[in-house]
C-alpha positions in Angstrom: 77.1 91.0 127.2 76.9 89.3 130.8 75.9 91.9 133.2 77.0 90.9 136.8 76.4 92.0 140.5 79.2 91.8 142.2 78.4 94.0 144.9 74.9 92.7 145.9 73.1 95.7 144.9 69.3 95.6 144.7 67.8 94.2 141.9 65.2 96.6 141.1 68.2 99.1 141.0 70.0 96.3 139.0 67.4 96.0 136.6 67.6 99.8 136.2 71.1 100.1 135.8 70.8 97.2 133.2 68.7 98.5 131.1 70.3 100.2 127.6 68.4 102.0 125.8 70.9 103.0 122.8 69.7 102.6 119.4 71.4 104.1 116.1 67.3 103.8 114.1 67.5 102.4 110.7 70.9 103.7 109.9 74.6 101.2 109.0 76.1 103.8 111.5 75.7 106.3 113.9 78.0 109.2 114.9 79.0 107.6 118.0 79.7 104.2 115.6 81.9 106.0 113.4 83.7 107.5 116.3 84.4 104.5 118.0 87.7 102.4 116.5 86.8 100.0 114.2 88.9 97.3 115.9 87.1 97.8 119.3 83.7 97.4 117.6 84.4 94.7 115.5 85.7 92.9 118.9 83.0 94.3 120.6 80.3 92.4 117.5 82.7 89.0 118.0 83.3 88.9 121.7 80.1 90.2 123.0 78.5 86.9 124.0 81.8 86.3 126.4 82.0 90.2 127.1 81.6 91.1 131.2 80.4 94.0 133.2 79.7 94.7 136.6 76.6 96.6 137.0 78.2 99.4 139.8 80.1 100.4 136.0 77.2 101.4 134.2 76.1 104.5 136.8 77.7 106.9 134.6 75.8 105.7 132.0 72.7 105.6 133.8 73.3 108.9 135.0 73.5 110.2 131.3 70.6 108.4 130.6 68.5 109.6 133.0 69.7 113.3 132.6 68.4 112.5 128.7 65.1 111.4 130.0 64.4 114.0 132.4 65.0 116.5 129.6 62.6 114.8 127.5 60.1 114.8 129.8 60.6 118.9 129.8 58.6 121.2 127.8 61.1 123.1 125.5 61.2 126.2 124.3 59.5 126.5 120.9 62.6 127.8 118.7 64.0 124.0 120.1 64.1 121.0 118.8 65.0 118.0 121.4 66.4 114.5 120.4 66.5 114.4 116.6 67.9 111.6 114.6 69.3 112.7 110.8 69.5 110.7 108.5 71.6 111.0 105.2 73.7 108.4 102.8 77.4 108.6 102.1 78.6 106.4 99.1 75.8 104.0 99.3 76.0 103.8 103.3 73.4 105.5 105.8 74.5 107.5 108.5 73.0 108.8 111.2 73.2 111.5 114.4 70.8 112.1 116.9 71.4 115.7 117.9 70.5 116.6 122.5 69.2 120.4 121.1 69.0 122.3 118.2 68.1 125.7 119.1 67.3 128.5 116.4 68.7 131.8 117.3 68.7 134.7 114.5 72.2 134.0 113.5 71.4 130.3 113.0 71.1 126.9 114.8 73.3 126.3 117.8 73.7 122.6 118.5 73.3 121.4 122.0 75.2 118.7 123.4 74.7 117.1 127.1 77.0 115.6 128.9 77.6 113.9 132.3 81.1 114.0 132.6 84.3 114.7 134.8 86.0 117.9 135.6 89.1 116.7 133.9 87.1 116.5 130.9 86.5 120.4 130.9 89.9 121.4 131.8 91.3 120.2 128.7 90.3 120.3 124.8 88.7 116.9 124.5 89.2 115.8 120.5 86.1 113.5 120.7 83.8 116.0 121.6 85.1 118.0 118.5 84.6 115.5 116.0 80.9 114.7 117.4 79.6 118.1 117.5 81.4 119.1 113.7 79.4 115.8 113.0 76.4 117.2 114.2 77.0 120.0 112.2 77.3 118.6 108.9 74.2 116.6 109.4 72.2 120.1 110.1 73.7 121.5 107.3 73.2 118.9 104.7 70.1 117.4 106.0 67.8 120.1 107.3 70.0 123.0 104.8 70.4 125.2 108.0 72.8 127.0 109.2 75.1 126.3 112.2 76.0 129.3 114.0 77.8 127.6 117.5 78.4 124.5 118.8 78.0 124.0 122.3 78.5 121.1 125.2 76.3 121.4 128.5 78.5 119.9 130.7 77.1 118.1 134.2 80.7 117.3 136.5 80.1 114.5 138.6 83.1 114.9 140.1 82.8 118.8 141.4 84.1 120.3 144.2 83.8 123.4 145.8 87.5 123.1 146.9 88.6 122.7 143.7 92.1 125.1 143.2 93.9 125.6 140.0 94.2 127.1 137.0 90.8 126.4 134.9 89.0 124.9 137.3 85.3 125.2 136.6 83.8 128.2 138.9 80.1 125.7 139.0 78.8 122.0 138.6 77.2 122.7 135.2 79.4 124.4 132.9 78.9 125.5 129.1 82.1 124.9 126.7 82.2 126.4 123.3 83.3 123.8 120.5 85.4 125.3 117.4 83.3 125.1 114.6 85.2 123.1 111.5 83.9 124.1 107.8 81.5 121.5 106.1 84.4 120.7 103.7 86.4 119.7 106.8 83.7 117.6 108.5 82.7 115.7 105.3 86.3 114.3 105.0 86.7 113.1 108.5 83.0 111.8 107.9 84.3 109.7 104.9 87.7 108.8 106.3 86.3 107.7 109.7 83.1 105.6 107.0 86.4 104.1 105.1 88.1 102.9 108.1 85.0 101.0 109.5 84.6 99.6 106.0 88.1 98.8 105.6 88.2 97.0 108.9 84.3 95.0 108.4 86.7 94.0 105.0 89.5 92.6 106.9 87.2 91.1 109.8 85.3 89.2 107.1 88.4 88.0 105.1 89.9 86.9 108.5 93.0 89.3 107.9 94.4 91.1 110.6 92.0 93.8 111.8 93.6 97.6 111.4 95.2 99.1 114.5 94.0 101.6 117.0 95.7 104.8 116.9 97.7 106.3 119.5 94.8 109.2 119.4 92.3 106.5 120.0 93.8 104.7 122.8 94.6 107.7 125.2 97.9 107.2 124.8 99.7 108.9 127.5 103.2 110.5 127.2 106.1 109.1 128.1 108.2 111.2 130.5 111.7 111.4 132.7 111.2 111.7 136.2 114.6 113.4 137.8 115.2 111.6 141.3 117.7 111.6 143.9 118.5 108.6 146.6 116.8 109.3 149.9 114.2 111.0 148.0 110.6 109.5 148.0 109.1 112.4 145.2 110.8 113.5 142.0 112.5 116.3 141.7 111.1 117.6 138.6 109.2 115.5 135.7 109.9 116.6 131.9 109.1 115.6 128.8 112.8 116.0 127.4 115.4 113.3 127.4 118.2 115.3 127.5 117.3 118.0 129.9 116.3 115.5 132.3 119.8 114.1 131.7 121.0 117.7 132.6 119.1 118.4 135.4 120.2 115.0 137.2 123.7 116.1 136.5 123.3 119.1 138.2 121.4 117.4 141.0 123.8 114.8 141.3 120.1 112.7 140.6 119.1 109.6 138.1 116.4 109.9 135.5 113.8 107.4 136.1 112.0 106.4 132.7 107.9 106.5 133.1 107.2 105.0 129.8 103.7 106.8 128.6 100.9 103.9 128.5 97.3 103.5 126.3 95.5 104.7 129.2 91.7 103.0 127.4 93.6 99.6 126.7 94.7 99.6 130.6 91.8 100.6 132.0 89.7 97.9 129.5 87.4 100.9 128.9 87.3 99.8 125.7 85.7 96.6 127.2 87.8 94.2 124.6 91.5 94.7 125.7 91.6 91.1 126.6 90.6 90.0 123.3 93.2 92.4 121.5 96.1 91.3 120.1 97.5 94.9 120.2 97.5 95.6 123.5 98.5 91.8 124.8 101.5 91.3 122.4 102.6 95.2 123.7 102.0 93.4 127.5 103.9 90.8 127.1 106.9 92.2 125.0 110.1 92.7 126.8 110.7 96.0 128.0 
C-alpha cells in the first residue's frame, strides 16, 4: 500500500504514523482475519500494490497502537496475563487470537479488550465487538481449558465531551462495556462458518469465479427511511421507518414523503479501502435509481 502525505506533515511523525506493526504469528488466520469479509481481503491481497492512503488516516490507528504499547510497557498485576496469542487448528487450518488481558478472578478468566474508539460506538450494541470477544473466548476455553467468566471492552472515546446530552451518553472518557457471553457451542459455529466463507471465497478468487458478496451486516448498511416534508419547510417534519405511516402523516400534514434510501455506509466511506475495486458497490453506483 502507497502511504501518502498530503498534508505536509513531518516526516519523523510520518514515519511514525507509517509504521504497522500488525502481525497474525504463524497462523492461516487471525480473529480479526476471520472477521473481516472475505471479498474485502481478497481485494485487499490483489489490489494492495495500487491501494492508497493518506497518512493523517492512520492516527486512530496509531492511537490504538500506542495505547497497546504503553500498556505493555506497564507492570501488570500478577493474576494477568497481557498480549497472548492462541493458537489452535480447525479442520486442518490454524487460527489464531491475540487476547489485550486475561485476568483470573475466582469465578474465572475475564477477557479484556482495549479499544480507542468513538462515543457512538458505546451508545449502541456493536455486533463486531461481540463476535471478537465470544472468539476470544472460545480460544481460552479450548486452548488454555479455562474458564470464561465475563467478557469485557475498555473503551478509550476520542470523541468525548463533557457537553455531551442524551440518553446513554457515557458519564467519562474511558468507559467499561460488558459483552454477552455466547456458549462455546455457539462461538465454534460462527468460528467455522466465518473459516468456510474465507475458504469458499480463496476457492472462487483462485478459480477466477465471482468472489461471494458482502453482507448487508458487513457493509453497515444503513436503513432506508421516509422523511415527511412540507413546501416552505427547510427540516422534516418527522422521519419514520414505515412507508405507509409516512404516507399518512403527509396526508394529515398536507406534506410529501421524501424517500432517503438507506446506503452501505463502509462501501461509501471506502473504509473498507477497496470500494473502488468492487464490483458490488460500483454496479449498485451506477444502476438507475
Amino acid at each position: 500500500m502507497k502511504v501518502t502525505n498530503n498534508y505536509g506533515l513531518p516526516e519523523a511523525l510520518v514515519r511514525a504514523l507509517s509504521r504497522d506493526e500488525y502481525t497474525k504469528g504463524s497462523s492461516d488466520y487471525s480473529v480479526t482475519g476471520l472477521l473481516t469479509p472475505p471479498k474485502v481481503a481478497l481485494l485487499r491481497e490483489r489490489y494492495q500494490d495500487e491501494m492508497e492512503m493518506d497518512v493523517s488516516e492512520k492516527m486512530y490507528t496509531f492511537l490504538g497502537t500506542a495505547l497497546h504499547n504503553a500498556l505493555e510497557k506497564t507492570l501488570m498485576p500478577e493474576n494477568c496475563t497481557y498480549e497472548e496469542r492462541l493458537f489452535t487448528t480447525v479442520d486442518g487450518t490454524t487460527i489464531s487470537g491475540a487476547i489485550d488481558i486475561q485476568e483470573k478472578t475466582p469465578q474465572g478468566t475475564v477477557v479484556w479488550d482495549y479499544k480507542v474508539t468513538s462515543v457512538w460506538s458505546v451508545m449502541r450494541e456493536k455486533t463486531e465487538w461481540i463476535e471478537q470477544l465470544n472468539m476470544y473466548k472460545w480460544f481460552v476455553e479450548t486452548v488454555k481449558k479455562e474458564k470464561v467468566c465475563g467478557l469485557k471492552i475498555c473503551a478509550f472515546l476520542r470523541d468525548w465531551s463533557n457537553n455531551g446530552r442524551g440518553e446513554g451518553y457515557p458519564d467519562s472518557s474511558i468507559v467499561v462495556v460488558d459483552i454477552p457471553m455466547w456458549t462455546s457451542t455457539q462461538a465454534e459455529t460462527f468460528i467455522r462458518e466465518r473459516l468456510n466463507a474465507h475458504k469458499m471465497g480463496q476457492m472462487a478468487h483462485d478459480f477466477g469465479d465471482e468472489l461471494p458478496a458482502c453482507t448487508d451486516q458487513e457493509r453497515w448498511m444503513s436503513e432506508t427511511t421516509f422523511a415527511v416534508k412540507r413546501e416552505g419547510r427547510k427540516t422534516a417534519i418527522r422521519v419514520l421507518t414505515d412507508a405507509d405511516e409516512a404516507k399518512e402523516m403527509a396526508v394529515k400534514e398536507n406534506g410529501y414523503v421524501e424517500v432517503r434510501l438507506g446506503e452501505p455506509r463502509r462501501c461509501a466511506g471506502d473504509y473498507c479501502g477497496v470500494s473502488k475495486w468492487c464490483n458490488q458497490y460500483q454496479g449498485e453506483k451506477h444502476e438507475p435509481v
